[in-house]
C-alpha positions in Angstrom: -9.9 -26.7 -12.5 -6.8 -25.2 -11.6 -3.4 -26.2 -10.7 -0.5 -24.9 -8.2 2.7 -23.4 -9.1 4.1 -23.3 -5.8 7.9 -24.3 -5.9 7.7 -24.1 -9.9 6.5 -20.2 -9.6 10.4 -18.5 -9.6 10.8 -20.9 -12.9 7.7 -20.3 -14.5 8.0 -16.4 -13.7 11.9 -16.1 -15.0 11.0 -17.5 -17.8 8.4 -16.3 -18.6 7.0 -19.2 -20.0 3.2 -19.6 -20.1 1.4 -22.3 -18.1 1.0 -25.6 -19.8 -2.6 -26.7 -20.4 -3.4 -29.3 -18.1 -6.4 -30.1 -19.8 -5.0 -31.2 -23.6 -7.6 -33.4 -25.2 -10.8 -31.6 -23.2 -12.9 -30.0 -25.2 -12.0 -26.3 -25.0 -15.8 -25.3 -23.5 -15.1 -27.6 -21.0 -11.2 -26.4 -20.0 -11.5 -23.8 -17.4 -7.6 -24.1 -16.2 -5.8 -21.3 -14.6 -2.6 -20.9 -12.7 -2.2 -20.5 -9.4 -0.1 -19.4 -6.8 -0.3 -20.0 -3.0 -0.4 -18.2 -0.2 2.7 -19.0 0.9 4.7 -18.8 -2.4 3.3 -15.4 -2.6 4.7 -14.3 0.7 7.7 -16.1 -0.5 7.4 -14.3 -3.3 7.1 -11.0 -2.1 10.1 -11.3 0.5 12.4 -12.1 -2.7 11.8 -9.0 -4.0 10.9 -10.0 -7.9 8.9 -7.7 -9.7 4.9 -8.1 -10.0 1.9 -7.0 -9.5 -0.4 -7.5 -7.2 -4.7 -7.0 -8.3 -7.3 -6.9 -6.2 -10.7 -7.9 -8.0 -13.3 -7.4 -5.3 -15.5 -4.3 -4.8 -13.8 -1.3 -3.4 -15.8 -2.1 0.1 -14.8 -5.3 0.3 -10.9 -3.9 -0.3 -11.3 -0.9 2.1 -12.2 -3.5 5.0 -8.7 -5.5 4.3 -6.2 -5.7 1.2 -3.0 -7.1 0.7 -0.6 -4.4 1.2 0.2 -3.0 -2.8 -2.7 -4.3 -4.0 -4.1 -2.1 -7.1 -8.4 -2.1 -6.8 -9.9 -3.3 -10.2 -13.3 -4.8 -9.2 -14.2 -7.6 -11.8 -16.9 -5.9 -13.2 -14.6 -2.8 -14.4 -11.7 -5.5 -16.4 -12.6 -5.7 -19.3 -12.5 -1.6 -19.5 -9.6 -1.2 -17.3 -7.1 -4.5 -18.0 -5.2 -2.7 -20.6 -3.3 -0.4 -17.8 -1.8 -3.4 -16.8 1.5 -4.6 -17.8 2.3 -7.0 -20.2 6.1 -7.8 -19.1 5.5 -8.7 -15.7 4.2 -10.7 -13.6 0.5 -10.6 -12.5 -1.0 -12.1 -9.2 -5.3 -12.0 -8.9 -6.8 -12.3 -6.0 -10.7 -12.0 -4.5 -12.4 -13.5 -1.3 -12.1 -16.8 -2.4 -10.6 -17.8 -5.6 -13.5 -17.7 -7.9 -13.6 -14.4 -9.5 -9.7 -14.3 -9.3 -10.1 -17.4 -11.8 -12.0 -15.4 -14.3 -10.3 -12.8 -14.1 -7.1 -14.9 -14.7 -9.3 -16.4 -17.0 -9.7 -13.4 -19.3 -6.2 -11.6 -18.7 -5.0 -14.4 -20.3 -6.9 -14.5 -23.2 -6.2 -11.3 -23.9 -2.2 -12.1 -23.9 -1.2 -11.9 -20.2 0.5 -15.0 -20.0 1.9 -14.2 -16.9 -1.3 -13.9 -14.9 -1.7 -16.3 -11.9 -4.4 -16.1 -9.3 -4.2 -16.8 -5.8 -5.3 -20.2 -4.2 -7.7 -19.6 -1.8 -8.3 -15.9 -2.3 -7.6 -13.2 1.1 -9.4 -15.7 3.2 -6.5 -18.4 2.7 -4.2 -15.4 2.6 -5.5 -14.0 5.9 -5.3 -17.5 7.4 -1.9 -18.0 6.1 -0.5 -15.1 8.6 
């Protein structure tokens, strides 16, 4: 499950606040909720000028054929070696083909204390259709 942040993203990332659980009273093996942003918040969001980064979780062939311009490569498989490079005290915005593997990744960055990680909806295919 997931939910958008859309027009609640510029709150939710100067405050720094850490999404609510959507999923209070679920059992947590069932819960599976992670932010997300969409494509065209993001754009939104990148025109604005805040401060974030941009992560790319696909494989490096799959990111030399077309990336978001900015986008730092670390493939899913290499995360849980490589997510401490990241930081802490700004924002974080996942993305893959399609959403899923952003999710996890989202997923995982946030339970290891990167409460500002969001993923994007969709993945590059809703962000190349978004253009």
């Amino acid at each position: 499950m997931a939910f958008p942040i859309g027009a609640a993203l510029a709150a939710f990332l100067a405050a720094g606040a850490a999404p609510t659980d959507a999923g209070a009273g679920v059992p947590a093996a069932q819960q599976q909720v992670v932010p997300v942003i969409a494509p065209g918040a993001l754009k939104a969001l990148m025109a604005g000028g805040k401060k974030f980064v941009l992560v790319d979780v696909r494989e490096p062939g799959e990111f030399s054929a077309g990336h978001i311009e900015g986008a730092t490569l670390i493939p899913l498989g290499t995360l849980s070696g490589e997510f401490a490079r990241l930081p802490k005290d700004v924002p974080l915005v996942v993305y893959c083909r399609s959403g899923h593997r952003s999710a996890k990744a989202v997923a995982f960055l946030l339970a290891h204390g990167y409460g500002k990680a969001v993923s994007l909806e969709g993945g590059f295919l809703a962000w190349s259709a978004a253009r």
